[in-house]
C-alpha positions in Angstrom: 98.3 8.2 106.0 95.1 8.0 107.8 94.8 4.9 110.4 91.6 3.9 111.1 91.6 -0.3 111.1 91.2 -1.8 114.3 92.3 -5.8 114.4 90.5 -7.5 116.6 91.4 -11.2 117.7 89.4 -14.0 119.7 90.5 -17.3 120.8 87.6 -19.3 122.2 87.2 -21.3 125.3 87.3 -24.0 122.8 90.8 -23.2 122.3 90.7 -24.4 118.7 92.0 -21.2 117.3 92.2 -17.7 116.4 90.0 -15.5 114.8 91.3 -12.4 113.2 89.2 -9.7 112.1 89.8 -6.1 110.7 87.0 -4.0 110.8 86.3 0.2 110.8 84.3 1.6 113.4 82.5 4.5 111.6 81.1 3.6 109.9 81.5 0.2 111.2 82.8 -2.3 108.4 84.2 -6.2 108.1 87.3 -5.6 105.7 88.3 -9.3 106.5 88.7 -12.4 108.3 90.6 -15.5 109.1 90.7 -18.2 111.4 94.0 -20.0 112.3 94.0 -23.3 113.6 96.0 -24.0 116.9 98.2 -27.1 116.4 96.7 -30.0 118.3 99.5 -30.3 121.1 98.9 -26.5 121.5 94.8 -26.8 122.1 95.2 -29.5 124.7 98.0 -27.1 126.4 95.4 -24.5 126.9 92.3 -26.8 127.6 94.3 -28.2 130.5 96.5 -24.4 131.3 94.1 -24.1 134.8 96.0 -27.5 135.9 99.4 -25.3 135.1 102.1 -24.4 137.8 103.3 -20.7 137.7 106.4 -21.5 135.3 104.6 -23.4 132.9 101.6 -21.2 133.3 104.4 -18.0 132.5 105.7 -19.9 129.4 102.3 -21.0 127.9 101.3 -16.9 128.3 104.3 -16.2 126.3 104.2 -19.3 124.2 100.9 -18.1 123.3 101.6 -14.4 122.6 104.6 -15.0 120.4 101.9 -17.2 118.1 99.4 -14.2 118.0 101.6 -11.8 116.3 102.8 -14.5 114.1 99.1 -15.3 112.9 98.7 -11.5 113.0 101.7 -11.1 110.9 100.5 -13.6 108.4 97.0 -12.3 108.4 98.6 -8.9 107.1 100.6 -10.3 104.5 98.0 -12.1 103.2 95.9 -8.9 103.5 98.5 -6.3 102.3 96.4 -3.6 101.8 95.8 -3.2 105.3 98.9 -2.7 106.8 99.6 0.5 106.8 96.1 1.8 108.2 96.2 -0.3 111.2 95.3 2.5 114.2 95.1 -0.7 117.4 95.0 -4.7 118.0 92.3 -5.6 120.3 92.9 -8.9 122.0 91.0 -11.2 124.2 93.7 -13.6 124.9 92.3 -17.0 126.1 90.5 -17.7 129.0 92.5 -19.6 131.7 89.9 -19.2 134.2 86.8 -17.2 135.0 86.1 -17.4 138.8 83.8 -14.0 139.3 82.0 -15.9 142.1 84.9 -17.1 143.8 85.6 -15.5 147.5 88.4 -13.4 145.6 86.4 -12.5 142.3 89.0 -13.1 139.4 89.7 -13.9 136.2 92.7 -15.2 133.7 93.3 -14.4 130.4 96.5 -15.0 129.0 98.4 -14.6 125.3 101.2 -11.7 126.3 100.5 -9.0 124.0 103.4 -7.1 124.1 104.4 -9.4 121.0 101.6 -8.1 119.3 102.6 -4.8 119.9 106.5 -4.8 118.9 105.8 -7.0 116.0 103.3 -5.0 114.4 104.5 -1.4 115.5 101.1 -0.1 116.8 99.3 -0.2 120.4 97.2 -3.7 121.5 94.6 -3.3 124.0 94.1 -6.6 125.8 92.8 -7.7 129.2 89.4 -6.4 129.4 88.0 -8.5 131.8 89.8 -7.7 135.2 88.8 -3.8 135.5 84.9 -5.0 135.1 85.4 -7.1 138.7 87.2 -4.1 139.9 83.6 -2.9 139.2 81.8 -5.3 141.4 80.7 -6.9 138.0 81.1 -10.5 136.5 83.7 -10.0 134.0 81.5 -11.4 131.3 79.9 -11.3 129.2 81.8 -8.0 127.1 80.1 -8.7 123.9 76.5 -7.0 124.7 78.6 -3.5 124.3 79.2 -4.5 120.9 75.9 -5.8 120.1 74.2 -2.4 121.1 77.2 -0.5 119.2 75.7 -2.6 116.0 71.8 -3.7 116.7 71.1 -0.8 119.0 68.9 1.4 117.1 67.4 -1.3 115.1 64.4 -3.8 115.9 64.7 -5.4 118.8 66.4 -9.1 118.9 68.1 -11.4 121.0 71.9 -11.9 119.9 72.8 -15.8 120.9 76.7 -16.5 120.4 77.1 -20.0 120.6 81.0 -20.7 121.3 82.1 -22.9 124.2 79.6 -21.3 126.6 76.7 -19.9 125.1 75.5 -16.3 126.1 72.6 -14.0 125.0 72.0 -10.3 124.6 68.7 -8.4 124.2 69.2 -5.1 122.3 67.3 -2.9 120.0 65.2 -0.1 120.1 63.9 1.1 123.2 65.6 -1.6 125.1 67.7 -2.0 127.6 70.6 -3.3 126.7 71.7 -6.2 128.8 73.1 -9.8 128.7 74.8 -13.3 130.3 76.2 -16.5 129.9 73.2 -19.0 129.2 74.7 -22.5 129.6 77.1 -25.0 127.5 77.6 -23.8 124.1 79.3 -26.5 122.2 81.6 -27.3 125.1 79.8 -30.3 125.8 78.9 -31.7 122.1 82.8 -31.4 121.2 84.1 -33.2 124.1 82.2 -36.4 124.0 82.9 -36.1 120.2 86.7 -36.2 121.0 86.6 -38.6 124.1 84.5 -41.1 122.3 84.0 -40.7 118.8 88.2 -39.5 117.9 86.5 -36.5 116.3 87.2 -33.1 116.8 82.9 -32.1 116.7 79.6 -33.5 115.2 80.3 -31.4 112.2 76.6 -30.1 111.4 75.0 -31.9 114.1 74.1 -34.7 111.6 75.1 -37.7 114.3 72.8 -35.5 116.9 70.1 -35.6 113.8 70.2 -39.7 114.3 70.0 -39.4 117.8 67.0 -39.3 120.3 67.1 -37.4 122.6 66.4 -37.8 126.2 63.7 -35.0 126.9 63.5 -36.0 130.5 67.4 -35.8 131.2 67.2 -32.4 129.8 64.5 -31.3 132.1 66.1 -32.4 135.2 69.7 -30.4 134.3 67.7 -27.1 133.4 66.8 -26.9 137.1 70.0 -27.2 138.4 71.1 -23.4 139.8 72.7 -21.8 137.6 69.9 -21.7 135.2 67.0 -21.0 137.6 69.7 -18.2 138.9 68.7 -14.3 138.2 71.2 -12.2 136.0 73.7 -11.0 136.1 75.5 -14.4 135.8 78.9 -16.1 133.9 80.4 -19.0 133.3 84.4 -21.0 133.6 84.2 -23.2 130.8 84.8 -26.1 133.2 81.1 -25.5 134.9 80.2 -27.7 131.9 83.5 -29.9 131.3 84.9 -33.1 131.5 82.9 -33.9 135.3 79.5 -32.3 134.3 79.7 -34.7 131.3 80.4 -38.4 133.1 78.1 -36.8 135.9 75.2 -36.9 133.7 75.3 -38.2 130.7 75.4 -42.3 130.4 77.8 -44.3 128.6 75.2 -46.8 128.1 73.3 -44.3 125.6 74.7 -44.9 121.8 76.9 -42.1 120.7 74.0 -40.5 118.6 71.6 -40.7 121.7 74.0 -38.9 123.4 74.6 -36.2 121.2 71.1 -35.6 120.7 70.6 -35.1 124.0 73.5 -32.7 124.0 72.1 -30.9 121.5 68.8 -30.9 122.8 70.3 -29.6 126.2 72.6 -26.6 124.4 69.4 -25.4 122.7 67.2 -25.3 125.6 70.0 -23.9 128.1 69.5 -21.1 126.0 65.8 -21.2 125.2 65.5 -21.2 128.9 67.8 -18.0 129.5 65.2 -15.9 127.3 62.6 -15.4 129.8 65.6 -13.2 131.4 64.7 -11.0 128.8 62.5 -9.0 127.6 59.2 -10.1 125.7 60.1 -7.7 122.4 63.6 -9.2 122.3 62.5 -12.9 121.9 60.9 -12.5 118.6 64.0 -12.6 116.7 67.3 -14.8 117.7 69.9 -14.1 116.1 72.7 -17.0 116.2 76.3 -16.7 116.0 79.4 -18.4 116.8 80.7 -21.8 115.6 77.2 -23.5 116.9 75.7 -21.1 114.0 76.9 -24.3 111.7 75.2 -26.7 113.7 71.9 -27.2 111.9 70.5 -29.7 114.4 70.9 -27.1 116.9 69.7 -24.6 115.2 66.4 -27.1 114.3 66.4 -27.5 118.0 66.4 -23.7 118.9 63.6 -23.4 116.3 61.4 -26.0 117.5 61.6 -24.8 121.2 60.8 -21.3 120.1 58.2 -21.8 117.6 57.2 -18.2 117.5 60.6 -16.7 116.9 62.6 -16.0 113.9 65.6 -17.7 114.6 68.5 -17.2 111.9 72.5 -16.5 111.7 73.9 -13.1 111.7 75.2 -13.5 108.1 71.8 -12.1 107.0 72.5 -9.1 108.9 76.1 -8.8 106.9 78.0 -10.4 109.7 79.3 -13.9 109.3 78.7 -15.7 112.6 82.5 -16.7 112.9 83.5 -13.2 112.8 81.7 -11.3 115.3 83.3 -12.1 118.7 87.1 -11.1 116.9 85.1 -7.7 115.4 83.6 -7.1 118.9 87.5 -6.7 120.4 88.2 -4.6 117.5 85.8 -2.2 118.0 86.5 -2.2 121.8 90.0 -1.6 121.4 89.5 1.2 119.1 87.0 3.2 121.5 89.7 2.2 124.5 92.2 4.0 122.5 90.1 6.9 121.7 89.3 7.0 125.4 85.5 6.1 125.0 83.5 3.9 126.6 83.3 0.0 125.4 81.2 -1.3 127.9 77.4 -2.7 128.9 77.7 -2.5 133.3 74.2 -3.4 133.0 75.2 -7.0 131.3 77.3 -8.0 133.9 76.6 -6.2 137.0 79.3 -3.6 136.9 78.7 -0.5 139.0 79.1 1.6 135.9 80.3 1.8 132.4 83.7 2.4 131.7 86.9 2.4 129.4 87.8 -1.2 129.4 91.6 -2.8 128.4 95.1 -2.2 128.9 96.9 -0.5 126.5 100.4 -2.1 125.0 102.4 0.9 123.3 104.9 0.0 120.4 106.9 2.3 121.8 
């Protein structure tokens, strides 16, 4: 029987899951997806895994991959018409660390996926970051491949994924494609939400909607370096973490004031990034990601680009959860086939290439 589903599967920097998505490449299709919840113990394990020593590091990589192929596992069972036409896995595994700056460029994703591979009989491609820096590039971000696989030949657009980190791609006709990481994505917002509020996020935004914002905090932070800095450019989720947040942002404020300003910050981080790109690309935004549900944000990202279209990817048939986990799919599928699944332009890589290490069943 023909094989031609490609599983891909994304866990965030927010480590609060993962994603699973099946897709076909050609014509490319969303056949389904799920999200599976990481136990609490297990997301504070991999918020804190760059504090790990080797052992524990070694175990948490394994811990981690045995749980994939479980979720995977489940994700086919409750999807049992898929099963037999699965041709590749495509995994991300989660981001330990992203150093692409440091005086040994490098990068750490773990979540072994040999698991994947013997439980599910079929070959994973994984670790798709590390042959980019091999390249002279960043190792992020992989997703503006993807984008021009889907958006490529159509208007031109600005794709904003709003995850931990947020990062932006301009794509379209007669554009180049290209992209980076813009600034916090809801890194920020969710931990001040769980170090002072006992809540996992401001679901919606609607505390930051109470809030007011302080406009001239949020002008002082976007001059800070990194976001006066030229492309090609990435981010460790721990740029904005724990420090960045009692660095700058009072206790004094009320919670809502806070998250307002937050808020406020996230959308113009990313409002700022756009004059990186081309003029014909900033006339639509397209959001994505789990910040694609925050509707003061997205009020936010409207009100600072008043001349923009800004809406989620669901109007152009792909729901904004799934797209990062549909990306890897597609990757793995073309890394299998030997093709190209790369955008060197995006992050500075000295040319395209086949990225991923393959993971026989064999």
């Amino acid at each position: 029987m023909k094989t031609d589903v490609a599983l891909g599967l994304m866990s965030g920097t927010s480590a609060d899951g993962l994603t699973i998505c099946a897709v076909t490449v050609r014509p490319f299709k969303v056949l389904a997806f799920k999200n599976y919840s990481y136990p609490r113990l297990l997301q504070q394990k991999l918020l804190h895994a760059y504090e790990c020593n080797a052992p524990q590091l070694s175990a948490l990589n394994f811990e981690l991959g045995r749980l994939y192929a479980r979720c995977a596992q489940k994700f086919l069972r409750q999807h049992p018409f898929l099963a037999k036409h699965i041709a590749v896995v495509g995994s991300h595994g989660q981001t330990v660390y992203h150093g692409p700056q440091d005086t040994i460029p490098n990068t750490l994703q773990i979540g072994e996926p040999a698991f994947l591979a013997c439980a599910l009989g079929v070959p994973v491609v994984s670790d798709f970051r590390p042959k980019d820096i091999a390249l002279g590039g960043q190792g992020a971000p992989l997703i503006p491949f993807f984008d021009a696989f889907l958006w490529g030949k159509k208007a031109p657009r600005t794709l904003v994924n709003i995850g931990g980190i947020s990062n932006v791609t301009a794509v379209g006709r007669g554009v180049k494609t290209t992209g980076f990481d813009a600034g916090p994505g809801n890194t920020l917002m969710d931990l001040f939400c769980q170090q002072t509020l006992s809540k996992p996020f401001d679901k919606n935004g609607l505390l930051a909607a109470r809030g007011k914002a302080d406009e001239e905090t949020v002008r002082r932070l976007l001059t800070l370096p990194f976001f006066t800095k030229r492309p090609p450019k990435s981010l460790d989720k721990n740029t904005f973490g724990e420090n960045f947040l009692k660095q700058h942002f009072s206790s004094a404020s009320t919670p809502a004031d806070v998250l307002a300003t937050l808020n406020l910050f996230t959308a113009a981080a990313i409002t700022r990034a756009l004059c990186f790109l081309p003029s014909a690309c900033r006339k639509q935004i397209a959001v994505c990601g789990g910040g694609a549900f925050n509707q003061t944000l997205l009020n936010n990202l409207k009100r600072l680009n008043p001349s923009a279209r800004v809406y989620t990817t669901d109007q152009d048939g792909l729901h904004p959860l799934a797209k990062e986990s549909a990306a890897f799919a597609v990757m793995a599928f073309e890394a299998l086939h030997s093709k190209t699944n790369h955008c060197a332009r995006a992050t500075g890589a000295k040319h395209n290439a086949v990225l991923g290490k393959i993971t026989l069943c064999k």
